[in-house]
ROGU-980414 format. One line per 8 residues: number of its first residue (from 1); for each residue x, y, z of C-alpha. Coordinates in nm, 2 decimals. Layout:
residues N
NUM = X,Y,Z ~ ...
***
This chain:
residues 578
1 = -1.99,-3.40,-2.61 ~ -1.85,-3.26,-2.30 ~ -1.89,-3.53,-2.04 ~ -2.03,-3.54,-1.64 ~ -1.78,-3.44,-1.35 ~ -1.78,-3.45,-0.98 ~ -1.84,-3.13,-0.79 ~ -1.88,-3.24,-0.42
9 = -1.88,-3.47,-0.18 ~ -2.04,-3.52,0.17 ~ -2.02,-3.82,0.39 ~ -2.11,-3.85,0.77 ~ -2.17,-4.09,0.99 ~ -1.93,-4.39,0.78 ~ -1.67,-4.57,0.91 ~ -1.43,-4.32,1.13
17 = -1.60,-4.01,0.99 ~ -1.90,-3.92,1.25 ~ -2.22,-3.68,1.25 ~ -1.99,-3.38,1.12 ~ -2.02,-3.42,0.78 ~ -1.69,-3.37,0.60 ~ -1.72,-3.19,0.29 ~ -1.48,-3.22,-0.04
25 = -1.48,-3.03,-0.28 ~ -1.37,-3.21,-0.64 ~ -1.15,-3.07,-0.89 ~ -0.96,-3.24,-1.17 ~ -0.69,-3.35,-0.92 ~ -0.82,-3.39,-0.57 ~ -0.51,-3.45,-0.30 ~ -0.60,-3.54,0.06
33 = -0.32,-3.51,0.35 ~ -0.32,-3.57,0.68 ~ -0.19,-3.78,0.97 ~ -0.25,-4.17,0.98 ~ -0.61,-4.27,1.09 ~ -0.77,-3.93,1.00 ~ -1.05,-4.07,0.76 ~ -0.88,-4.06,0.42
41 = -0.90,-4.32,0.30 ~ -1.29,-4.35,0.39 ~ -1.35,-4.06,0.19 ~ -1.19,-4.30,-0.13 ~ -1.37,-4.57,-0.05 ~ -1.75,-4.36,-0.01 ~ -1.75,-4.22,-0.41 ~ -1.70,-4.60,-0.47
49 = -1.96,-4.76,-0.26 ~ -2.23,-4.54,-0.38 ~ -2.09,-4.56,-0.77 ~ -2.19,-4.93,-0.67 ~ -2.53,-4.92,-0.56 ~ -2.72,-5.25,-0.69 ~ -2.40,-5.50,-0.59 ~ -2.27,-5.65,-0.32
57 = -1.95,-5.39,-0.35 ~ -2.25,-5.13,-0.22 ~ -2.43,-5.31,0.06 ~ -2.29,-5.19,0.42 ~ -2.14,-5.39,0.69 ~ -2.16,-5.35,1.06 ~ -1.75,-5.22,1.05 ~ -1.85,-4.95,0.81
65 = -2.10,-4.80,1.11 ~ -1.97,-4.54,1.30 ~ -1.79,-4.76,1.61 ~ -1.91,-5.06,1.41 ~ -2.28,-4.99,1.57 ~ -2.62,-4.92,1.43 ~ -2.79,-4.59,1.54 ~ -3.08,-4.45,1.40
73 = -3.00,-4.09,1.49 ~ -2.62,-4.20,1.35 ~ -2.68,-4.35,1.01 ~ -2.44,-4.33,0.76 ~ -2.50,-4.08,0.49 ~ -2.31,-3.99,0.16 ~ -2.43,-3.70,-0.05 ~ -2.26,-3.67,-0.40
81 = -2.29,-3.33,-0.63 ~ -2.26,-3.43,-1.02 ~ -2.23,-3.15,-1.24 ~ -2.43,-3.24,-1.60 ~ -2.45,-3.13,-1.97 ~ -2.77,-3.24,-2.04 ~ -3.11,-3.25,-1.97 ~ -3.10,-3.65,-1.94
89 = -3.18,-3.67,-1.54 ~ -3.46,-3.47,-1.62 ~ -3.58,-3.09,-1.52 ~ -3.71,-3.13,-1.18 ~ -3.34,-3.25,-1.06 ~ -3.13,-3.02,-1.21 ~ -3.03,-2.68,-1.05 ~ -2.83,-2.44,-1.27
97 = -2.56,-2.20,-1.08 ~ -2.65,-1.86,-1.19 ~ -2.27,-1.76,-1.20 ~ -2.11,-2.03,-1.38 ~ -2.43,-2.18,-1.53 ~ -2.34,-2.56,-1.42 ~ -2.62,-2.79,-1.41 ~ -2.61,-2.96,-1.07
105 = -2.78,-3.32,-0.94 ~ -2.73,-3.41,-0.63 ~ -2.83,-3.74,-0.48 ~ -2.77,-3.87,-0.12 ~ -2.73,-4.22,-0.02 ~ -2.84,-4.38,0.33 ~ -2.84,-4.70,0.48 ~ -3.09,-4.76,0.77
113 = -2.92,-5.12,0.87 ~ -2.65,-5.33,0.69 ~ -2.68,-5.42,0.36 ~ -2.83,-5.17,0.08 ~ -2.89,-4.79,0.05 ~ -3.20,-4.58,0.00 ~ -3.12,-4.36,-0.25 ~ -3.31,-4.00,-0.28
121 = -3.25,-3.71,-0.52 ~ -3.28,-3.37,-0.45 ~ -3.60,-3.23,-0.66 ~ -3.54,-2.86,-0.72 ~ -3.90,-2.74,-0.77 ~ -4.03,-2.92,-0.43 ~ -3.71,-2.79,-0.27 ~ -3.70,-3.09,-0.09
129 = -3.54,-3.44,-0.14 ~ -3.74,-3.72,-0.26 ~ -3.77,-4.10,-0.28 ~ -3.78,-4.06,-0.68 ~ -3.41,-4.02,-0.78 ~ -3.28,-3.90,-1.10 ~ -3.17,-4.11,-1.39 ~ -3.38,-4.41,-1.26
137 = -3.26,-4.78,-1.17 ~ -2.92,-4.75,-0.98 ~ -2.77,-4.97,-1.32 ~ -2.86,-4.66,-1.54 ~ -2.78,-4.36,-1.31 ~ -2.43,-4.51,-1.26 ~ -2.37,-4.52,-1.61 ~ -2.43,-4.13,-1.64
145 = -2.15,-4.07,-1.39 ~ -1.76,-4.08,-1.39 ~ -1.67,-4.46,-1.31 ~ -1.44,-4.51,-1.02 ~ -1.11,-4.74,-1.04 ~ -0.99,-4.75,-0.71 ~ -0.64,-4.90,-0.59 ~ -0.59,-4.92,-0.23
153 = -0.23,-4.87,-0.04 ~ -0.21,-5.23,0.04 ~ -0.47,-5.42,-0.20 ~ -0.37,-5.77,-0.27 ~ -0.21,-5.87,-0.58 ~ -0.48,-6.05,-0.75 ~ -0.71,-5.74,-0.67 ~ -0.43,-5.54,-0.79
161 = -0.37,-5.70,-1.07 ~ -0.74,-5.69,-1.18 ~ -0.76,-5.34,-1.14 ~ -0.48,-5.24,-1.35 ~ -0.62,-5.49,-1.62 ~ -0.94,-5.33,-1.59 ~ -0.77,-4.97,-1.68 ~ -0.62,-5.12,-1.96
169 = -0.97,-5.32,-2.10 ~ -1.13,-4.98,-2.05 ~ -0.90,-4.81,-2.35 ~ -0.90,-5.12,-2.58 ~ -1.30,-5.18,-2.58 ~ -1.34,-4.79,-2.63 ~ -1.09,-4.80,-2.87 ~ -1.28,-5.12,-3.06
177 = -1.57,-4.94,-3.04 ~ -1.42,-4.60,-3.23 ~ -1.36,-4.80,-3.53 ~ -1.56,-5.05,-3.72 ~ -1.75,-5.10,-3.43 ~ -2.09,-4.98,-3.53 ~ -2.03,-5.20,-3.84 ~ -1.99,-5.51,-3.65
185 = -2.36,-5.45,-3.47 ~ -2.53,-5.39,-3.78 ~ -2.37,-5.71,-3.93 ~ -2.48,-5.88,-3.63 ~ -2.83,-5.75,-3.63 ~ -2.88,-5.86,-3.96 ~ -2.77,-6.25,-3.87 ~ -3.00,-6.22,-3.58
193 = -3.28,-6.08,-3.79 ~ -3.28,-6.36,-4.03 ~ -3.23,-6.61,-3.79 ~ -3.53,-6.51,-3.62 ~ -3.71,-6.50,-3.92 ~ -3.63,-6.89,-4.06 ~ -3.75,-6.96,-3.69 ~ -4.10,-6.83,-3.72
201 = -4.28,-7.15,-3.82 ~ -4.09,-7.30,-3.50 ~ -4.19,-7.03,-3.31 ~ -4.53,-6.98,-3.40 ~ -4.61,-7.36,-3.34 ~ -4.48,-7.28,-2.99 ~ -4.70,-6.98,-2.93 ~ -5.02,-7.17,-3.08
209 = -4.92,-7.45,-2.85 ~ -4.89,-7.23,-2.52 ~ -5.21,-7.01,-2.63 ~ -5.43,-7.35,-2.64 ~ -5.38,-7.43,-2.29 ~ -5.36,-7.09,-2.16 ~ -5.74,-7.04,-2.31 ~ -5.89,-7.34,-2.09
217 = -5.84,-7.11,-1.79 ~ -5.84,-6.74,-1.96 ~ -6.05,-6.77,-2.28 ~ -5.94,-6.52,-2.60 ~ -5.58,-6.49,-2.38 ~ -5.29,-6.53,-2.66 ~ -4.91,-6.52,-2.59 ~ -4.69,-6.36,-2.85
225 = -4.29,-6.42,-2.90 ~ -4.16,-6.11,-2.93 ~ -3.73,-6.17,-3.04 ~ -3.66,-5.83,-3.05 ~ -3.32,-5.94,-3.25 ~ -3.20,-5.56,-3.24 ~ -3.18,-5.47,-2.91 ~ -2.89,-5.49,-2.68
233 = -2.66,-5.59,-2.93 ~ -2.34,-5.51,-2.75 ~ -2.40,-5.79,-2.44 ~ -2.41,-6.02,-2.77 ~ -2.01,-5.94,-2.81 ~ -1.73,-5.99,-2.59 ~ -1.35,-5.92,-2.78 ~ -1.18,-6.02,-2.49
241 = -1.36,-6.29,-2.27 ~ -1.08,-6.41,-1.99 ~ -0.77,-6.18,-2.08 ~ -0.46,-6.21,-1.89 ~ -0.19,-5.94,-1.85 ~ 0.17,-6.12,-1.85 ~ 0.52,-5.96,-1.74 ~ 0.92,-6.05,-1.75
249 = 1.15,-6.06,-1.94 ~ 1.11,-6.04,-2.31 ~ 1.27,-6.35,-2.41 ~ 1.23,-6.51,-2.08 ~ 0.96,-6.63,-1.85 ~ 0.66,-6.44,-1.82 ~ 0.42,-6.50,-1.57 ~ 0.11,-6.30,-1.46
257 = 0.04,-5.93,-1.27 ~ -0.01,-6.07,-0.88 ~ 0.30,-6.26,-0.91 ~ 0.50,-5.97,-0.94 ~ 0.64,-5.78,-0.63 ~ 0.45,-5.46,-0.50 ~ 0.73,-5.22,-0.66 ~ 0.67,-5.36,-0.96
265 = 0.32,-5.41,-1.01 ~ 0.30,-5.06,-0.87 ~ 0.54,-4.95,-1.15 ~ 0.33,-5.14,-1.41 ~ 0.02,-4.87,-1.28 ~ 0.21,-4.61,-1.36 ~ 0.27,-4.72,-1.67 ~ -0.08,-4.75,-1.77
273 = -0.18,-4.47,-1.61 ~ 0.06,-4.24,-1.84 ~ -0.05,-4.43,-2.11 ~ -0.42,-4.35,-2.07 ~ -0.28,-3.99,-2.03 ~ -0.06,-3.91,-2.30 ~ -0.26,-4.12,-2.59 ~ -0.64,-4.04,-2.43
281 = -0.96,-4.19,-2.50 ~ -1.08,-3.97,-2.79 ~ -0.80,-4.04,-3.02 ~ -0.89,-4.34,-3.22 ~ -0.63,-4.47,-3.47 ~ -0.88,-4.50,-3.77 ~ -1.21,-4.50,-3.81 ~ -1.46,-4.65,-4.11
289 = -1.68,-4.37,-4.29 ~ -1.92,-4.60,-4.29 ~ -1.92,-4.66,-3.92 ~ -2.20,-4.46,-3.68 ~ -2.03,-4.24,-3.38 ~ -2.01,-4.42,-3.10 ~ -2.19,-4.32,-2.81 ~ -2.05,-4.08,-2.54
297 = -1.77,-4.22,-2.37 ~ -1.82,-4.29,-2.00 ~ -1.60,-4.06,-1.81 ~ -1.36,-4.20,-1.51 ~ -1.20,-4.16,-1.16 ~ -0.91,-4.24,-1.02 ~ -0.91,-4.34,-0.65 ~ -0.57,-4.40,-0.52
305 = -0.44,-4.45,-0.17 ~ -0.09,-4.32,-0.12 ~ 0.06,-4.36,-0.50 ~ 0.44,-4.30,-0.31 ~ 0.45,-4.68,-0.19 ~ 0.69,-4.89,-0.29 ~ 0.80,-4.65,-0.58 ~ 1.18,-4.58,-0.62
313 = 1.29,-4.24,-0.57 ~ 1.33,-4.16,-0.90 ~ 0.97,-4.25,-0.99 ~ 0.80,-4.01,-0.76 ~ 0.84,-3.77,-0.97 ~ 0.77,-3.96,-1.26 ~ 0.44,-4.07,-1.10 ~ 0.34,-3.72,-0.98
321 = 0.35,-3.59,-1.33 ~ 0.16,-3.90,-1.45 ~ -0.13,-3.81,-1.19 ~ -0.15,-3.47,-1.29 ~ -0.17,-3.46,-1.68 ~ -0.44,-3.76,-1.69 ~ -0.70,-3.51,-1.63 ~ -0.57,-3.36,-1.93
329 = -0.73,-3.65,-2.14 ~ -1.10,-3.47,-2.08 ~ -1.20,-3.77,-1.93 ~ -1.04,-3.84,-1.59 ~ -1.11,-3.71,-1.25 ~ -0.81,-3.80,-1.02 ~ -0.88,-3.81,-0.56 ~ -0.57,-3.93,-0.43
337 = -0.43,-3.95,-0.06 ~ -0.03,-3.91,0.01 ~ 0.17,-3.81,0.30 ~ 0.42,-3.70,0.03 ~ 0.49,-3.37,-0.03 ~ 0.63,-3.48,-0.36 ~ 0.26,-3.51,-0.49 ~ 0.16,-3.15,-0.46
345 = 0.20,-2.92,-0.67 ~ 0.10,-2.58,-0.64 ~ 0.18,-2.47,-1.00 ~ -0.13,-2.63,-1.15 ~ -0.45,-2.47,-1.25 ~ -0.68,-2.78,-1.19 ~ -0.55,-2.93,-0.83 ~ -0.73,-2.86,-0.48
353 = -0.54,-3.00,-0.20 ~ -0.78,-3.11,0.14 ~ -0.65,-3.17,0.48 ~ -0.82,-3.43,0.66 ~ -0.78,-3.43,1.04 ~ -0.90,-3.54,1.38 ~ -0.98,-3.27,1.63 ~ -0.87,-3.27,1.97
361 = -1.24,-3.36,2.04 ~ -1.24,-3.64,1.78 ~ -1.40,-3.51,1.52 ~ -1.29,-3.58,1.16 ~ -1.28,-3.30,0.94 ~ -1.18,-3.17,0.55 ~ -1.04,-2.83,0.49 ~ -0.98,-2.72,0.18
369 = -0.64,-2.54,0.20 ~ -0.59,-2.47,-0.17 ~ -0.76,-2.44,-0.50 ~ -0.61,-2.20,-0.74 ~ -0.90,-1.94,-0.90 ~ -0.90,-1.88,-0.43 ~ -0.55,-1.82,-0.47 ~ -0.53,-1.61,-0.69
377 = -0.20,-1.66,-0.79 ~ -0.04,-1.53,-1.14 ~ 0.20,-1.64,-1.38 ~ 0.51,-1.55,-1.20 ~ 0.35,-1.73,-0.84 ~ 0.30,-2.01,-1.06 ~ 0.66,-2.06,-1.20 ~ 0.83,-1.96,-0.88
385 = 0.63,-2.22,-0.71 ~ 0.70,-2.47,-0.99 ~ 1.12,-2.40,-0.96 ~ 1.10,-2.44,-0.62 ~ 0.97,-2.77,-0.61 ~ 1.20,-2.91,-0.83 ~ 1.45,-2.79,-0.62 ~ 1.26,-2.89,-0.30
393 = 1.02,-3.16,-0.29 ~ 0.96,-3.13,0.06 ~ 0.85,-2.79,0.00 ~ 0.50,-2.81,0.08 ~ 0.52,-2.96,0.37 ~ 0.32,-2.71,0.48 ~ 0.01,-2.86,0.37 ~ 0.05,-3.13,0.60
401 = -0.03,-2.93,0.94 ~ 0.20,-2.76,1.19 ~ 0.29,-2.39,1.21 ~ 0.48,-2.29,0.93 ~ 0.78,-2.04,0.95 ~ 0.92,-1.93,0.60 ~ 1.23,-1.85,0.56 ~ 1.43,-1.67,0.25
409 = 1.74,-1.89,0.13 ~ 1.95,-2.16,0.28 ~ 2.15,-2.04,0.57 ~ 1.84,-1.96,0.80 ~ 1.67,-2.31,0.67 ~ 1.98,-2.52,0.77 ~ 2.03,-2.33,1.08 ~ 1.71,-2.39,1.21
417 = 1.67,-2.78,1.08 ~ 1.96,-2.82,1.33 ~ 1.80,-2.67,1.61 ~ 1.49,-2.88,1.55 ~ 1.73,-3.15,1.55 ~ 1.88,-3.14,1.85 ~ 1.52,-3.07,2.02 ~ 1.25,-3.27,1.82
425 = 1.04,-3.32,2.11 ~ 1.00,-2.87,2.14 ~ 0.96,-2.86,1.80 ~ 0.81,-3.17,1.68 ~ 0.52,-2.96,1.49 ~ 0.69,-2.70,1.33 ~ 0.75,-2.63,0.97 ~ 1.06,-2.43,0.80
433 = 1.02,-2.37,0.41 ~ 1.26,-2.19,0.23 ~ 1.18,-1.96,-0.01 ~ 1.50,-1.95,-0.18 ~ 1.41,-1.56,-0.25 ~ 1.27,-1.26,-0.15 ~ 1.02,-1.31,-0.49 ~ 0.91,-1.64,-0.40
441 = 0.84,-1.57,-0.01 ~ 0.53,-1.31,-0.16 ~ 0.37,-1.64,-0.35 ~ 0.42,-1.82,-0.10 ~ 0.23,-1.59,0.17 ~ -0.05,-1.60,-0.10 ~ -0.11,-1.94,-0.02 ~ -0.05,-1.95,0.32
449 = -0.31,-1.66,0.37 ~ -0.57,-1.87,0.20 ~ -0.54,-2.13,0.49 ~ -0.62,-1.84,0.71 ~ -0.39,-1.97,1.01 ~ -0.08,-1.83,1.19 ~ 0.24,-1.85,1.02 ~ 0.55,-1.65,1.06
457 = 0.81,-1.51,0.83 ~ 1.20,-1.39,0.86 ~ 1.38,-1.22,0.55 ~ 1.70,-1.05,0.52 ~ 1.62,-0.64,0.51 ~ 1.93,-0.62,0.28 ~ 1.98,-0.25,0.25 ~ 1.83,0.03,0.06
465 = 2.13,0.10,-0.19 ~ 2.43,-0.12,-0.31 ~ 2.76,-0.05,-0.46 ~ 2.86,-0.17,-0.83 ~ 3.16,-0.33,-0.91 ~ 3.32,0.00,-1.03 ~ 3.24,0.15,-0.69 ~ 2.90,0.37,-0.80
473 = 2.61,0.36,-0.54 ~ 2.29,0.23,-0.69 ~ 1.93,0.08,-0.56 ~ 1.90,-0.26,-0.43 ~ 1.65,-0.48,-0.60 ~ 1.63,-0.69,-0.30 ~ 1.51,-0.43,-0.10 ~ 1.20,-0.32,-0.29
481 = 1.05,-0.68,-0.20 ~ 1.02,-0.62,0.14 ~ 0.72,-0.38,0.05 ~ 0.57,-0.66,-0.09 ~ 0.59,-0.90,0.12 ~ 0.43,-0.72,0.41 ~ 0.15,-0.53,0.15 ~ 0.05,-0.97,0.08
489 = 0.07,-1.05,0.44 ~ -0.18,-0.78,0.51 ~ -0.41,-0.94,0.32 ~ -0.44,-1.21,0.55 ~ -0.77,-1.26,0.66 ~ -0.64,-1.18,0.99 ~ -0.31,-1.04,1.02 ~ -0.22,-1.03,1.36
497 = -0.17,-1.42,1.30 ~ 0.12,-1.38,1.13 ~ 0.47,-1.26,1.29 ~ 0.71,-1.10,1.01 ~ 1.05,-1.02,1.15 ~ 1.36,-0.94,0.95 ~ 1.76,-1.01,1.00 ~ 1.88,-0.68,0.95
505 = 2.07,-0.65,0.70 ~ 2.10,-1.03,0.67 ~ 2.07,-1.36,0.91 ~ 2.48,-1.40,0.92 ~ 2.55,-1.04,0.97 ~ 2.26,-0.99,1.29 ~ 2.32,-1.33,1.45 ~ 2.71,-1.41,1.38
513 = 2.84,-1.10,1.37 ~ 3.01,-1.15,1.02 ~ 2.96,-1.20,0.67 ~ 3.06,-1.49,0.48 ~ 3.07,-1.49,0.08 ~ 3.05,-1.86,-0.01 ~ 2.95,-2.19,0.15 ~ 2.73,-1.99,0.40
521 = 2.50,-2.23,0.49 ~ 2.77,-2.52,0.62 ~ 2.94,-2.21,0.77 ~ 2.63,-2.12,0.97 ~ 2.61,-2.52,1.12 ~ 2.95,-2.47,1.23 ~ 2.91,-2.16,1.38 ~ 2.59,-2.34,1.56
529 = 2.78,-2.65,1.67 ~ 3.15,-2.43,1.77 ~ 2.97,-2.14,1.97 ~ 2.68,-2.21,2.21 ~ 2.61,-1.86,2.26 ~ 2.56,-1.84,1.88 ~ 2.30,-2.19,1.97 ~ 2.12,-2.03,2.20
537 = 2.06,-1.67,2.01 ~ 1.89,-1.89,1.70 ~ 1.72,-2.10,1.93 ~ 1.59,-1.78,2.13 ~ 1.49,-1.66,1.74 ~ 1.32,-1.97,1.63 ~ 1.13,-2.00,1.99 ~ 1.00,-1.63,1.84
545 = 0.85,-1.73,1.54 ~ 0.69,-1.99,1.70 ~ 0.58,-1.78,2.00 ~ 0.41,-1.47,1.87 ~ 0.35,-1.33,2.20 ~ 0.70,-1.30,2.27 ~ 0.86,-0.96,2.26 ~ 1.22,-1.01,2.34
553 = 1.40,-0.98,2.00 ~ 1.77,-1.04,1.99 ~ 2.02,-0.78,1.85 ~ 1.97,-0.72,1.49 ~ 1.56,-0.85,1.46 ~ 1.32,-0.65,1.35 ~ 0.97,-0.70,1.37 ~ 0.84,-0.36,1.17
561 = 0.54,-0.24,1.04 ~ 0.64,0.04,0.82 ~ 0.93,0.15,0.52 ~ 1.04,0.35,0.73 ~ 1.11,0.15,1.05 ~ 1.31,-0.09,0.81 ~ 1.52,0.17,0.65 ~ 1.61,0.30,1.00
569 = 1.70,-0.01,1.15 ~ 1.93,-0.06,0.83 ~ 2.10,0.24,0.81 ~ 2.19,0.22,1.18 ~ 2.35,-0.11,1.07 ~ 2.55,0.06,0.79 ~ 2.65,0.32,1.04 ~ 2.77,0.05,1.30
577 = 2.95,-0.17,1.04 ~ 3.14,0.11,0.89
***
């Protein structure tokens, strides 16, 4: 049975996010970046607070009003999207998408003062919402959507530890229950049953007793015990009651979660995480013939607040492939916030990455910068994108804000890091990524177009023909890229936002006056460092790709718009080199 999912949600008016409702749209693998302070981890913290309507965990306090006061015309509002398989919340709350044919509830959260939420649902024949919600009592509806485990960047240990024990409870009673489970509550019903039955003289000597004195004031008034020794069965049974979850060494001390450091406990989520996502939930060990199905598994969320913290180097990685195949399972959704571009990546078909960010006016906002079936990317994007960031983690930095120049392999990227390093303060907010590749630079502009903002772009024209070892004049496969590249920039929602200038016929050869056939990037920092003209000539090109409305290229930049142009400027190269 193919389980509930998230689809959206939109929260105004709570804690730093205001009365511009900021909008996020849920995938497997939700990602939100963006600076310190811009509402992400709010967004984690609304799915929860409304999954925990009916508690104390979803009653309000004054901090979590915007500026920690109460306004009626500023009251905070979630509204969550919940895409269904069934007919359970009932017709009148259930709109179907006539593209993808997804059954959609939505329900919306507010909370006049402190303390509890109204809840309303949105009744698609009135058009309108309504004080009637679906699914009913807040107990039930929350069991008909995915349950939220969330672990906060700096959550104490005991909280911590409770968390990852709860993760852990979650596979074993769903694995209890796949087995002999069904077994166990008819077994149980059956003891109940008979004991209820050898206590009926007991108990109808109580109900004759009660029904006597309840007829002096309400004459032919009876009372009537009804046991009902086969319902709720399950509240009846509790496998693990208090369980602990000890760690050390195996033949030494081992003590519990929250005494371990933060690197380790951190670790030990990891570790439960993968195994939740390479075993799953619907792979029960054995199961009794005899036993009934059990009833459809509850479907989770993982909300977790920068998973990079305290991890070892080593285990980013580690940890970023975790995250991503849990989803994988069936029965995870994963919203995660990160300022590491280690946790992106771009070659998956079920990630959408949001930037959250405060405008210069103060408002918070979500833009969704990628999600893949927007992209549109294809095989070969994907596993371009895929060897890159192995190579690069830091790769999609890009994600993260700033204006992004892309550059195509090494020399340019280290030549420009080390003008950014000498200046940081003039170019504090600017992005290189190297493309490692002609190829790669055309997936990357893919995504980059999606965002719809200004980017720029420098690539080596390379020239139109090369010469084979033995000497015979042939075409250059580089040079039937740079077609490409400016064919995927035009399709830029806006193209005059983006700046594409090439080194022609390469970056050493137009800025250095030379070629160099190994260790070109360390002999482009020493050029740099040795020769301040050579400084100021890459400075003057960086300041360029920054500054669109500049016109003054230096010798051997081209910014063209046509074959042609390219294979001039080229060709005039060959002629001068020769």
């Amino acid at each position: 049975m193919t389980r509930p999912r998230l689809s959206k949600l939109i929260i105004k008016n709570f804690r730093s996010i205001g009365q511009t409702p900021v909008e996020i749209e849920l995938d497997d693998i939700v990602v939100l970046v963006g600076p310190n302070n811009a509402g992400k981890s709010s967004i984690l913290r609304a799915y929860e607070v409304v999954m925990s309507e009916g508690s104390q965990a979803g009653k309000l306090s004054r901090d979590d009003f915007p500026n920690g006061e109460i306004h009626s015309d500023s009251l905070p509002e979630i509204e969550l999207h919940t895409i269904v398989y069934n007919d359970l919340p009932g017709e009148r709350w259930i709109q179907t998408d006539r593209t993808t044919g997804d059954k959609l509830v939505r329900e919306k959260w507010r909370w006049p003062d402190i303390g509890e939420p109204i809840r309303q649902g949105f009744d698609v024949e009135k058009d309108a919402w309504d004080d009637q919600v679906p699914w009913g009592a807040a107990n039930v509806a929350n069991s008909r959507r995915p349950q939220p485990h969330r672990v906060d960047a700096f959550t104490n240990p005991k909280e911590q530890s409770d968390k990852i024990l709860a993760m852990l409870l979650s596979v074993l009673e769903e694995r209890v229950q796949a087995t002999d489970y069904a077994l166990v509550l008819e077994k149980l019903a059956e003891v109940q049953k008979l004991i209820v039955n050898q206590s009926r003289p007991r108990i109808a000597e109580v109900e004759s007793g009660v029904t006597e004195l309840l007829s002096q004031v309400f004459p032919d008034y009876a009372i009537r015990f009804d046991a009902r020794p086969e319902e709720d069965l399950e509240k009846a049974i509790a496998f693990f009651k208090a369980p602990q979850l000890l760690m050390g060494p195996k033949d030494g001390y081992q003590s519990t979660i929250d005494r371990q450091g933060s690197g380790t406990r951190r670790t030990l989520l990891w570790a439960a995480l993968r195994y939740i996502s390479e075993t799953g939930f619907d792979k029960p060990k054995s199961r009794s013939k005899k036993a009934a199905p059990p009833p459809a598994d509850r479907p989770h969320v993982l909300l977790l607040d920068e998973p990079e913290l305290c991890l070892h180097p080593n285990a980013v990685r580690e940890a970023c492939r975790v995250l991503y195949d849990l989803p994988q399972t069936g029965n995870w959704q994963v919203m995660v916030t990160t300022h590491s571009p280690a946790f992106l990546d771009l070659s998956r078909d079920n990630t959408t990455i949001i930037r959250v960010e405060r405008t210069t006016e103060g408002v918070i906002k979500g833009t969704t910068l990628f999600r893949p079936e927007r992209t549109q990317l294809d095989d070969g994007d994907k596993q371009k994108l895929k060897l890159l960031n192995l190579c690069d983690p830091h790769m999609a930095e890009f994600f993260f804000g700033g204006h992004v120049i892309v550059v195509e392999g090494d020399t340019e990227y280290t030549a420009f890091k080390h003008i950014l390093a000498a200046k940081p303060d003039l170019y504090k907010n600017v992005h290189i990524i190297r493309a490692r590749g002609k190829a790669t630079i055309i997936s990357l502009v893919k995504i980059l177009n999606h965002f719809g903002t200004s980017y720029s772009v420098l690539h080596d024209s390379d020239l139109p023909t090369t010469l084979t070892k033995a000497g015979t004049e042939i075409k250059n496969p580089a040079w039937a890229h740079n077609i490409k590249i400016f064919q995927e920039i035009q399709k830029h929602p806006t193209p005059a936002k983006v700046r594409l200038l090439a080194s022609v016929p390469n970056f050493e050869a137009a800025y250095f006056d030379e070629e160099v056939s190994g260790e070109k990037p360390y002999n482009a920092l020493l050029e740099l460092r040795n020769r301040p003209s050579s400084f100021q000539t890459i400075e003057h090109l960086l300041s360029l790709l920054v500054d669109h409305s500049r016109t003054d290229l230096p010798d051997g930049c081209l910014e063209w718009q046509t074959l042609d142009q390219l294979k001039e400027a080229a060709q005039a190269q060959r002629s001068r080199s020769a």
